[in-house]
C-alpha positions in Angstrom: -19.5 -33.4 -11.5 -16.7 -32.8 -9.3 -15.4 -35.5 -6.1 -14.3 -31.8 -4.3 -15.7 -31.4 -1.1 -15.3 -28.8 1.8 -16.6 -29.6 5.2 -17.3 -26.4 7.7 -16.9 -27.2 11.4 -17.3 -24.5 14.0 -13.9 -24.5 16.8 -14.3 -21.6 19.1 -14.6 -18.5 17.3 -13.3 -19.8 13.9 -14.7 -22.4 11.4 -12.1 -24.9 9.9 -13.2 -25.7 6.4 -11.9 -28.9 5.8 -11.3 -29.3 1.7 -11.1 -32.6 0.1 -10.2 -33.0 -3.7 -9.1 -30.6 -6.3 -8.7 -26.7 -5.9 -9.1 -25.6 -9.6 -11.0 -24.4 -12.3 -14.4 -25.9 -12.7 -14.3 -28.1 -9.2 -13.1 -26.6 -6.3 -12.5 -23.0 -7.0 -16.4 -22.0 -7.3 -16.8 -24.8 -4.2 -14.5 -22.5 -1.8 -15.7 -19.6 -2.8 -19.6 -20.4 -2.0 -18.0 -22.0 1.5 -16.5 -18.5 2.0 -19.1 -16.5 1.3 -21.8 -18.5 3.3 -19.5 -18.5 6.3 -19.4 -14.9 6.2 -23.4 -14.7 5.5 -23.4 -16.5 8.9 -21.6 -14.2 10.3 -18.1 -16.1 11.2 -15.3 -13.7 10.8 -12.3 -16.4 11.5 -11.9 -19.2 8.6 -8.9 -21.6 8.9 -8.5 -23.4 5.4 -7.8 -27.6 6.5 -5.8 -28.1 3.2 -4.4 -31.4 4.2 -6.8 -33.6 1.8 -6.4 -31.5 -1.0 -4.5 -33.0 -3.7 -3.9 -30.4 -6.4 -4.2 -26.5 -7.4 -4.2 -24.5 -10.7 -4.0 -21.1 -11.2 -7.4 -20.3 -10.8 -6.9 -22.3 -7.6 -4.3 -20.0 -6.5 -6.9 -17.0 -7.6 -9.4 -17.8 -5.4 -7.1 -18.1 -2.2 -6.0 -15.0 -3.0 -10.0 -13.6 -3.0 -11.3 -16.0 0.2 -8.1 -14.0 1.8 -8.9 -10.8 0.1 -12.9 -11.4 1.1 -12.4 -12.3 4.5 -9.9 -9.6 5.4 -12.4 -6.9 3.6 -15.2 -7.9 6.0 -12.9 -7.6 9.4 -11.8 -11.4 9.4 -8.7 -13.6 9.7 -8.1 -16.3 6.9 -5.7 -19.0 7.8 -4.7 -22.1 5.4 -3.3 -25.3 7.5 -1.7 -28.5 6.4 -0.7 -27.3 3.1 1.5 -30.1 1.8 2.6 -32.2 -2.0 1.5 -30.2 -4.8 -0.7 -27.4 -3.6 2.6 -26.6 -1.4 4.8 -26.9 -4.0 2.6 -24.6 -6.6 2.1 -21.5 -3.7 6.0 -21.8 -3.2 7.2 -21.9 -7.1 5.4 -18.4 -7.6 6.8 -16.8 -3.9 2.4 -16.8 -3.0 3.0 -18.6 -0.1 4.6 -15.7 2.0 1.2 -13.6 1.4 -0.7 -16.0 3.5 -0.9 -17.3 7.5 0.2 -20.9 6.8 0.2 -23.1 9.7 1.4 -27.0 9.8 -2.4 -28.0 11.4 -5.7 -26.8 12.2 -4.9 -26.9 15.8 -2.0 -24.2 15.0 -4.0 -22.2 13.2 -6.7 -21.9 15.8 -3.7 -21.3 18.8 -2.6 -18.6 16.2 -6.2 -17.0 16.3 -6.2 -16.7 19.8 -3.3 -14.5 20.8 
């Protein structure tokens, strides 16, 4: 049983997924991915990633942001992470990932970003 949670919320024409716990293997990563692909089965094309609450990544962590981005993109979206900070910062900046994504320092950036 994992303590991982991700909470969608609809702003404008994007939906801010706000996670909570642990992005790796066995916990969060299959827990984002379900969020992402329901989003999309709804038909929102525009998902910001809330990252503040999230307290650690792992490798298959960083695997599946690199899929939510590659998913998302595939089906005519925008993927965005915001408040990226401690640990799951520090992992997407050791291995140079964090240049491959839109990373903004809050939602409310991310969403300004999405519309111009």
């Amino acid at each position: 049983m994992t303590d991982t949670t991700i909470i969608p919320r609809v702003k404008g024409d994007a939906v801010v997924l706000e996670f909570n716990g642990k992005l790796n293997i066995g916990s969060g990563d299959w827990l984002l991915r379900e969020s992402i692909l329901k989003q999309l089965e709804e038909g929102h094309r525009n998902i910001i990633l809330d990252a503040r609450n999230m307290r650690t990544i792992d490798s298959s962590g960083i695997g599946e942001l690199i899929t939510a981005y590659t998913t998302i993109t595939s089906a005519g979206g925008t993927f965005k992470l915001a408040g990226l900070k401690g640990k799951p910062l520090e992992g997407l900046n050791e291995i140079g990932l964090i240049h491959a994504f839109d990373v903004y320092p809050t939602t409310e950036d991310a969403l300004s970003a999405l519309k111009q």
